[in-house]
N, C-alpha and C positions, 0 to 999 in steps of 0.2 A: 344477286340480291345484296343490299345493303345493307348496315347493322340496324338500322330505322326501321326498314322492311322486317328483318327478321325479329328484331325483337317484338312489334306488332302480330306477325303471325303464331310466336312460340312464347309468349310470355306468361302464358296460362300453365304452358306443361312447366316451363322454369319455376313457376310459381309450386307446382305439383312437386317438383323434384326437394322443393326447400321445405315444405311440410314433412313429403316423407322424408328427408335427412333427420327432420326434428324429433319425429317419432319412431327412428330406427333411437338416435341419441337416446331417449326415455328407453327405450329395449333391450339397449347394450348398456346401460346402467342397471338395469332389473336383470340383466344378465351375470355381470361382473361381479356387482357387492354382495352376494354371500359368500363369492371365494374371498374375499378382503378382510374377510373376520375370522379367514382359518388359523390355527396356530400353525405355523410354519416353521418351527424350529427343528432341523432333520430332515426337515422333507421341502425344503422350498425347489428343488428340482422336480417332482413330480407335482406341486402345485401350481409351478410356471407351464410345465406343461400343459396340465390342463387349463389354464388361463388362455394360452394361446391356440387351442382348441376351441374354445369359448369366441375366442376372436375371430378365428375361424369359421367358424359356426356363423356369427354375426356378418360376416364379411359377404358369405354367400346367399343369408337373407337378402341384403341389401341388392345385393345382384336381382334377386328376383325379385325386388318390389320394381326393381326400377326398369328389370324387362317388360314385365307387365305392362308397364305403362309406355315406354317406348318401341316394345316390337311391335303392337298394333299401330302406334302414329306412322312408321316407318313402313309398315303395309298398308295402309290407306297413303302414305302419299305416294307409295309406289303406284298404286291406283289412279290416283291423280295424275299421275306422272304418263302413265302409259294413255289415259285420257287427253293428254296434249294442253289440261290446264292448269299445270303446276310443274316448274322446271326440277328435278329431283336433284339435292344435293345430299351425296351420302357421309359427308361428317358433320349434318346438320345436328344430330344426338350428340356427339364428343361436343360441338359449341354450346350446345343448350348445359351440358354436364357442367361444364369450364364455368358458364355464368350463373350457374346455381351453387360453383363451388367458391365463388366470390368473397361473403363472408368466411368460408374457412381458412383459405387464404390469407386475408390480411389478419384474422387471429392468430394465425403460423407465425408471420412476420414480425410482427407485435411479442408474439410469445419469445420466438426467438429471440429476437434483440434482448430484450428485457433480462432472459435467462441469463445471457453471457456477460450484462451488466446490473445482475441484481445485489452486489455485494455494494454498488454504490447509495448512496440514500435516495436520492431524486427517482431513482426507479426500483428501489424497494417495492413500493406501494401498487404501481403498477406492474410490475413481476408477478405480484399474488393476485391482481386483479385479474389481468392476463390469461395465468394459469388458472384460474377457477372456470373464469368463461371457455379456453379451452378445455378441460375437463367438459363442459355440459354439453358442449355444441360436437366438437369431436368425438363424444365417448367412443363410439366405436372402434377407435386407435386407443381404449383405455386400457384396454391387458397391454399389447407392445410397450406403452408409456410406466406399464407398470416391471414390464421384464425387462425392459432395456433400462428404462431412467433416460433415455433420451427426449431433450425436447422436440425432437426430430421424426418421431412415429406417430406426429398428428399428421405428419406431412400426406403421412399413405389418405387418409381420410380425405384429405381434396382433391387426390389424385382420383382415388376412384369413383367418384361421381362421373366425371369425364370420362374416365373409359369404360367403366358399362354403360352410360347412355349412347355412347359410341357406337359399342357394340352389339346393342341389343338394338339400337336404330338401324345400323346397318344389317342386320342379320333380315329385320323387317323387311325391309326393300328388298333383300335378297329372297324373302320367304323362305327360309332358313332358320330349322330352330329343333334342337338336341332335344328339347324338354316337352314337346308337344305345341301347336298353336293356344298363346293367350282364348281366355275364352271373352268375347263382349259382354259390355256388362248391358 
């Protein structure tokens, strides 16, 4: 299958995968900002802790929003597949993940670069623009961003769109699943 081809047949769940990123983003901000207003002087070790608890927390939502939605495509096209009209490719989820993580990616890049030249003026402006957008779009990497200071912990945030769509695709085809079968809606 071609990228032409697949993007026609999966562009819908891609589409599915960039909503629910946006509204995990609203979730892990409604999650984070009342630890941001603690006083932390003495205690910013157990405050970091439970930040990346919080993160944590967030992380594994995300895993199951987006099992939900991928282990049953991955068991219906196993269905298809065993039908004889539909060739089954099992890291068809990791490429759907990969192009739904597309914008976060180039806001990494972007952020990146910027960060390591924002003492210059020409990208001053763009540095804070950068970084704001990254905050909205990646919150979910916003506690690491916050314990680390690295501009570098939005990275996780692209990364795993692709590997649980990965995974939960391919568990599907497998019919395979720790947490119970998704239920149709």
């Amino acid at each position: 299958m071609n990228f032409k081809e697949f993007w026609q047949r999966y562009k819908g769940e891609i589409g599915k995968l960039l909503v629910t990123h946006a509204a995990l983003a609203v979730f892990s901000i409604m999650c984070t900002s009342p630890l941001l207003v603690l006083d932390t002087k003495g205690n910013e070790t157990s405050v970091n802790t439970i930040i990346l608890i919080v993160t944590a927390f967030v992380f594994a939502f995300y895993y199951y929003l987006i099992r939900s939605q991928l282990w049953t495509l991955g068991a219906k096209n196993k269905i298809s597949a065993d039908g004889g009209r539909l060739k089954l490719m099992p890291f068809a989820g990791f490429y759907m993940g990969l192009l739904a993580s597309v914008p976060s990616f180039l806001l990494n890049i972007v952020n990146i670069f910027t960060y390591f030249y924002r003492d210059y003026e020409a990208f001053r402006k763009v540095s804070v623009i950068s970084s704001l957008l990254e905050i909205l779009w990646d919150a979910p990497a916003l506690g690491l961003k916050i314990v680390t200071g690295s501009p570098f912990s939005y990275v996780t945030v692209s990364v795993l769109p692709a590997l649980f769509a990965g995974i939960a695709y391919y568990c599907g085809t497998k019919e395979f699943s720790l947490f119970g079968v998704p239920k149709n809606r």
